[in-house]
C-alpha positions in Angstrom: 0.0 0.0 0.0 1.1 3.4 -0.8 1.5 6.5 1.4 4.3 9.3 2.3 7.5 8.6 2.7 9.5 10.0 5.2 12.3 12.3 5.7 15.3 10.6 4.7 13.6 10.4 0.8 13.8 14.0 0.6 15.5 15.4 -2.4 19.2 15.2 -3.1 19.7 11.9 -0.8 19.3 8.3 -1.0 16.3 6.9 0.4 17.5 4.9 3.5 17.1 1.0 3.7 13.9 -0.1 5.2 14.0 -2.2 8.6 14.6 -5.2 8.4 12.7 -6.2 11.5 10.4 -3.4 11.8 6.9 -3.7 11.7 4.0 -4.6 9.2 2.4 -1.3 8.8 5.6 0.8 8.3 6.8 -2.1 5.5 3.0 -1.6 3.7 3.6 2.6 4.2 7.0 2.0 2.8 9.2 3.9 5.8 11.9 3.2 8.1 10.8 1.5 11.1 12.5 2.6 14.6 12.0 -1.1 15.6 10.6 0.4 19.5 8.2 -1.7 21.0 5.7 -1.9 21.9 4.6 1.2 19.9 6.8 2.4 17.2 7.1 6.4 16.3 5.6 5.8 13.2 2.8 4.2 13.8 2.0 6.6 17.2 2.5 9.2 14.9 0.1 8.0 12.5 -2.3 6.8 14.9 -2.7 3.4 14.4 -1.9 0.2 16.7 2.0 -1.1 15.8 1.8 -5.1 14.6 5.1 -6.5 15.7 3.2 -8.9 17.4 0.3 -10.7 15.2 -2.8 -9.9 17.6 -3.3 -6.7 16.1 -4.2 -6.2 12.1 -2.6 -4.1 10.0 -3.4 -0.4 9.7 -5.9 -0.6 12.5 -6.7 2.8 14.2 -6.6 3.2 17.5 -9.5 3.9 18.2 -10.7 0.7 16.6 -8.9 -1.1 19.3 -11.1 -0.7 22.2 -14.1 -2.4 20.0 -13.3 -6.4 19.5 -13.4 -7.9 16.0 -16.8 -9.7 15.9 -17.4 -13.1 14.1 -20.5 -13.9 13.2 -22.4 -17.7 12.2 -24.7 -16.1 10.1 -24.7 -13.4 7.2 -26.2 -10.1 7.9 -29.1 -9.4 5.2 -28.8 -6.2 3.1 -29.5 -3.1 4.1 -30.2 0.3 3.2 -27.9 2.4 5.6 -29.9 4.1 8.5 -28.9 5.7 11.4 -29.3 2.9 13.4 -27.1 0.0 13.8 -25.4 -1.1 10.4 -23.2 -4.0 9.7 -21.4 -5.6 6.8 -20.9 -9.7 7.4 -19.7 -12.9 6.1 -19.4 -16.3 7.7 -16.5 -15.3 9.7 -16.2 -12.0 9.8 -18.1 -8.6 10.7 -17.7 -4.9 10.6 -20.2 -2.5 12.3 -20.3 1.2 10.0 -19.9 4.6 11.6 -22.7 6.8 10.7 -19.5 8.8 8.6 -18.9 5.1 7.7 -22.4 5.1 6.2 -22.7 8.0 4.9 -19.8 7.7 2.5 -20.4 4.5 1.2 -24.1 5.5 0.6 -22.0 8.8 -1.5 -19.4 6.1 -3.3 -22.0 3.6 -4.0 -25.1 5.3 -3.3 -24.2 8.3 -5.7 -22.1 6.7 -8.2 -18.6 9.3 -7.6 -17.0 7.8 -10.4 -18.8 8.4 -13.4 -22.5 10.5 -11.7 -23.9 11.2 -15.6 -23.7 7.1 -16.3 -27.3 5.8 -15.7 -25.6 2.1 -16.2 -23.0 2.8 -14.0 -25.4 4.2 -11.2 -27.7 0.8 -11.7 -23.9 -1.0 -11.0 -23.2 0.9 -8.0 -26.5 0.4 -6.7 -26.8 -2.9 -6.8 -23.0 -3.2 -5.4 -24.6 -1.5 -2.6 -26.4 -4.5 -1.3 -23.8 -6.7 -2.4 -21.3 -4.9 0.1 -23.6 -5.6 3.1 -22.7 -9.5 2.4 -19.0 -8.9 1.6 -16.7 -6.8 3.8 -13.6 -6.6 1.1 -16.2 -5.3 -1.0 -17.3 -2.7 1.5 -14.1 -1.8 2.9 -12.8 -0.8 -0.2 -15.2 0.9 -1.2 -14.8 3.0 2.1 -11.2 3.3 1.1 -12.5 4.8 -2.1 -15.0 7.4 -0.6 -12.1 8.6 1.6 -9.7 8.7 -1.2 -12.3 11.0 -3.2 -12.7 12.9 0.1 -8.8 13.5 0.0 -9.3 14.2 -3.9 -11.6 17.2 -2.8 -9.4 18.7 -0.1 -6.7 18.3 -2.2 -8.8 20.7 -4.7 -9.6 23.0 -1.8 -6.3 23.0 0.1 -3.7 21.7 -2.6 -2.3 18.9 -1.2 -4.0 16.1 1.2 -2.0 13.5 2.8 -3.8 9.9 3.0 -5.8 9.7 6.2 -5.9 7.2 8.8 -9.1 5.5 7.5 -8.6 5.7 4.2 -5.3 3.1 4.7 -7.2 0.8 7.3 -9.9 0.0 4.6 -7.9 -0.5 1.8 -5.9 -2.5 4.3 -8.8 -4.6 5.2 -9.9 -5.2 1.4 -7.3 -5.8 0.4 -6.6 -8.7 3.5 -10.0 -10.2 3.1 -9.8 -10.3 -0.7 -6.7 -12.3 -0.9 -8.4 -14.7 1.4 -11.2 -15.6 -0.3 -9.1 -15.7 -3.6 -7.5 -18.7 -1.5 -10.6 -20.4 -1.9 -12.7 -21.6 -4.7 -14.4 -18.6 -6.4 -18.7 -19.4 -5.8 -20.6 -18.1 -8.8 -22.8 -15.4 -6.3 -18.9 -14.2 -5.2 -18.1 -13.3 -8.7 -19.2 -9.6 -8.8 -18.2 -8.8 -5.4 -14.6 -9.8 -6.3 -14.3 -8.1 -9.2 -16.3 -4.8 -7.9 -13.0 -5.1 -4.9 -10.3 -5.7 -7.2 -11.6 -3.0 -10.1 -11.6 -0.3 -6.4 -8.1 -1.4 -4.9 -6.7 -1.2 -8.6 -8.2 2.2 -8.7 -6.7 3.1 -5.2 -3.2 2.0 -5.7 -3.0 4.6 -8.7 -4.5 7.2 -6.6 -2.1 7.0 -3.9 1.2 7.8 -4.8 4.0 7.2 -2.4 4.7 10.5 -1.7 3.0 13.9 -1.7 4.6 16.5 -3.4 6.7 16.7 -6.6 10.2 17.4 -5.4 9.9 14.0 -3.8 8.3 12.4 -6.5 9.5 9.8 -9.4 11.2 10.5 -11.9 12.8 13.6 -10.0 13.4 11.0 -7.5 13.8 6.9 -8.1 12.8 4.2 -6.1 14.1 1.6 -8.2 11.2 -1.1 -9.9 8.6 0.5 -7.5 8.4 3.5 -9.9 5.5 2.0 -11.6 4.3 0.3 -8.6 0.6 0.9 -9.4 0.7 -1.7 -12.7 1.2 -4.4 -10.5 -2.3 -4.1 -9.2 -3.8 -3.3 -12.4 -2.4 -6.4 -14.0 -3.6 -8.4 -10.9 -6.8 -7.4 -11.7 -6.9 -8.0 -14.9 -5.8 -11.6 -14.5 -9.4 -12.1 -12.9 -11.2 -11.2 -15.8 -11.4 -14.5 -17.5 -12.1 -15.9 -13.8 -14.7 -13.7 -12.9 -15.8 -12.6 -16.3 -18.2 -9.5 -15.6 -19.5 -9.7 -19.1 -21.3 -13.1 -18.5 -25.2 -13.0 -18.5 -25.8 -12.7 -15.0 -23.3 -9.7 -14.0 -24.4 -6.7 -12.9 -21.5 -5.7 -15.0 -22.5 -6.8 -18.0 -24.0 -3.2 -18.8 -21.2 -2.1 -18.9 -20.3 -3.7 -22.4 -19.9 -0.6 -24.1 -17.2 1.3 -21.5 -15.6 -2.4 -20.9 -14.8 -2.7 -25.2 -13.6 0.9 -24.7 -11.4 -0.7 -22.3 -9.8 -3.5 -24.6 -10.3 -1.9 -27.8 -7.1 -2.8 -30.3 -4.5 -0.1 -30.8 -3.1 0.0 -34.3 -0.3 -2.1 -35.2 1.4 0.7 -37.8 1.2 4.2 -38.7 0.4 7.6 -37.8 -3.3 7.9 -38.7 -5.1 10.3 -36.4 -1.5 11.0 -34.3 -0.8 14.9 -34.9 2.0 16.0 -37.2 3.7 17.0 -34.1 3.6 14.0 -31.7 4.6 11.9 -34.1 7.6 13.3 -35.0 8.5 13.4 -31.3 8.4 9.9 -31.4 10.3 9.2 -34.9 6.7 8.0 -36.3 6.1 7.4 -39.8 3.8 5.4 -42.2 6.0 2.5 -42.1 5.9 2.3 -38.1 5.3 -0.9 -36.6 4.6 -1.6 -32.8 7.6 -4.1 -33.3 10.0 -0.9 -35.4 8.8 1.7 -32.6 8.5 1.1 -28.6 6.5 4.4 -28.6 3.4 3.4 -31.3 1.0 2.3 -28.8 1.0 4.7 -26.5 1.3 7.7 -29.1 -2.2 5.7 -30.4 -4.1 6.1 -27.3 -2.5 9.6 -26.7 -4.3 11.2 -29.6 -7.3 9.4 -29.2 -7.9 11.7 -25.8 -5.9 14.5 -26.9 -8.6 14.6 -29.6 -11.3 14.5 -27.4 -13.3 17.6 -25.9 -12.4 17.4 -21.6 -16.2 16.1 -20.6 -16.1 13.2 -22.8 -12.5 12.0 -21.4 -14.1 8.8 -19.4 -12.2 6.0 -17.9 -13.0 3.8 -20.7 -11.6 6.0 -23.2 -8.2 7.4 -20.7 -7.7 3.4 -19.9 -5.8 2.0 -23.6 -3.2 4.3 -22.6 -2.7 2.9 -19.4 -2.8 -0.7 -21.1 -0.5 0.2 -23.3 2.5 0.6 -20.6 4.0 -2.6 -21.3 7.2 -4.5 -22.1 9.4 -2.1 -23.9 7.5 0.8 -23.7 7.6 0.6 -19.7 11.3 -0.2 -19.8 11.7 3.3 -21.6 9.2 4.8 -18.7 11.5 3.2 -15.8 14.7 4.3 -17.4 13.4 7.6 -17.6 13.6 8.2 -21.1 12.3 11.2 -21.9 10.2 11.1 -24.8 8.5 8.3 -23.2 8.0 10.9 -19.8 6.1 13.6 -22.0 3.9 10.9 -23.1 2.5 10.4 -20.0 2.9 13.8 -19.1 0.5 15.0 -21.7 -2.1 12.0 -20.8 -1.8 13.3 -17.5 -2.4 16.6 -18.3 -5.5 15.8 -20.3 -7.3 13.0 -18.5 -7.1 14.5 -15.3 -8.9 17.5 -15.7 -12.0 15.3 -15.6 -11.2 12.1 -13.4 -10.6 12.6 -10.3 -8.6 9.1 -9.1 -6.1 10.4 -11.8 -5.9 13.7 -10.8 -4.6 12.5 -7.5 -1.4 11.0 -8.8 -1.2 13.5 -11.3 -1.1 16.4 -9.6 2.2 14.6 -8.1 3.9 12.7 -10.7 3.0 15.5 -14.1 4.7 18.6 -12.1 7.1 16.2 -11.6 7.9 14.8 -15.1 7.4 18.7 -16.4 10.7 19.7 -13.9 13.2 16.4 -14.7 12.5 17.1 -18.5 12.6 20.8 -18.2 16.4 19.6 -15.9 18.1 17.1 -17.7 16.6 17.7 -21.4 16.6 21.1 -21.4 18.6 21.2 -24.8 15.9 19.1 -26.5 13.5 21.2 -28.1 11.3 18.6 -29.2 10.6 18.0 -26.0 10.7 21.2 -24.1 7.8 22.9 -27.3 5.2 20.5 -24.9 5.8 21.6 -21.7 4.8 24.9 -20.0 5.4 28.1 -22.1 6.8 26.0 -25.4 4.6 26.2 -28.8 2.4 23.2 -28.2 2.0 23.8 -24.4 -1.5 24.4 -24.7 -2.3 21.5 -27.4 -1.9 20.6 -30.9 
């Protein structure tokens, strides 16, 4: 799991070795544990229970620690939140909702955050309302969602937000309770639930970069192969899509068909049709081009296809092939820092985050970012340096 990283990954030092013996929650935040028991720094400072020892979870507040984990024999029937007494339950596990609790997942599920003008995906969310009621991965990510959206909106207000307590013991929580049920065999009524949690944790890990401002951000700073951390978890969930399939009869996906073929539609092989003059010359693209002749073909593909797009029609479905297309040699490029591979995603960042707001949050990091190490280390290329701020294609093509 992602959050901020401390003080020895500041700017013009090596980020220190991690602990080798510290505890669980400062190896998920990714910082230096100072190994004290029975309460570390970190974790006092962040308010949540330290886990050297196994009888506490991970990430759990400590508030949370005065009320014991319930297990219950029976499941919990759905429903609607209230102010009275709400639960979410399985078989062997239980979480009673705060009334803020309720109130944002009723706003996340309730209100569809993602996409609010999609009638089909306000009929999804609503009937993964009920579902969550029956599933606590499902509902604790989602409640790792709302309060990632919540941070998107201070963030707007306030200009940075740093991840909240809550916000990491949900996605802590979903992501624990997911990965055991995977262990077991997937029943055909757990199908939608699972892919509902792993579509909102895929979602969260590229909202939550590891650190919160630029001058500690990749590229300006390198972590190594954690760069690109967050295409881990979108490939994990992707590898569930022939498992799962939410395209199959009885999904409450499967209206969805129309953003999911925007999802997987093709990119061209070859060529520069529909790529401005401009880009493609950035990228050495010609007629001839093939994605086997050029690293850069895909992702200059999916590029245009936003770039060409008015800002209120840039969807998830239609921002997504450019994310797909960070593969195999194009992602090489991306983690070597190559810098005509950078401006690529700079510019996607640019455009699709003006109207989705889970990209926003990582952009707003990573695209000031990319703008300064170009504008440092390639200032001499003016290729490069005509699309960023105050060059000739600065405000588009």
């Amino acid at each position: 799991m992602a959050a901020s990283r401390g003080r020895d990954d500041c700017p013009g030092r090596q980020p220190s070795r991690r602990s080798r013996y510290g505890c669980r929650n400062c190896k998920l935040r990714k910082l230096k544990c100072d190994e004290e028991k029975p309460q570390c720094k970190k974790c006092c400072s962040f308010g949540v229970l330290c886990n050297f020892m196994p009888q506490h979870g991970d990430l759990q507040p400590v508030a949370a620690s005065k009320k014991p984990t319930l297990v219950v024999q029976r499941k919990v029937q759905p429903q609607s939140p209230v102010s009275s007494p709400i639960w979410t339950s399985d078989e062997t596990y239980s979480y009673l909702l705060s009334a803020k609790c309720q109130d944002f997942i009723t706003r996340y599920l309730g209100r569809s955050l993602i996409t609010p003008d999609d009638p089909a995906m306000v009929q999804v969310n609503h009937r993964m309302l009920g579902l969550a009621f029956t599933n606590p991965f499902l509902m604790h990510a989602s409640l790792a969602v709302a309060f990632a959206h919540d941070r998107y909106l201070a963030a707007s207000s306030h200009g940075t937000s740093p991840h909240n307590v809550q916000e990491c013991y949900h996605w802590s929580q979903g992501t624990a309770l997911l990965q055991e049920r995977l262990k077991e065999p997937i029943q055909p009524q757990d199908k939608d639930a699972i892919w509902g949690t792993a579509a909102a944790l895929a979602m969260l890990s590229f909202a939550s970069p590891d650190v919160d401002t630029p001058q500690d951000s990749w590229p300006l700073q390198s972590y190594g192969r954690s760069d690109l951390d967050w295409l881990r978890m979108n490939e994990a969930k992707d590898s569930l899509w022939h498992i799962v399939n939410p395209l199959r009869r009885d999904s409450l996906f499967s209206v969805l068909s129309a953003t999911y073929a925007q999802l997987h539609a093709p990119l061209p092989d070859r060529g520069v049709d529909g790529i401005p003059p401009a880009l493609a010359a950035l990228c050495c693209l010609t007629e001839s081009s093939t994605v086997d002749t050029n690293p850069y073909l895909h992702a200059a593909h999916a590029l245009a296809h936003v770039l060409r797009l008015p800002d209120s029609e840039v969807t998830t479905g239609m921002a997504h092939p450019f994310m797909r297309s960070i593969r195999d040699a194009f992602k090489e490029l991306l983690l070597a820092r190559d810098p005509i591979a950078l401006l690529l995603l700079y510019l996607w960042y640019r455009k699709a985050s003006r109207t989705i707001w889970w990209i926003a949050l990582r952009a707003r990091v990573e695209a000031p970012a990319i703008s300064s190490y170009l504008q440092l280390h390639h200032g001499g290329n003016a290729m490069v340096q005509a699309f960023l701020p105050g060059g000739a294609f600065a405000d588009g093509m």
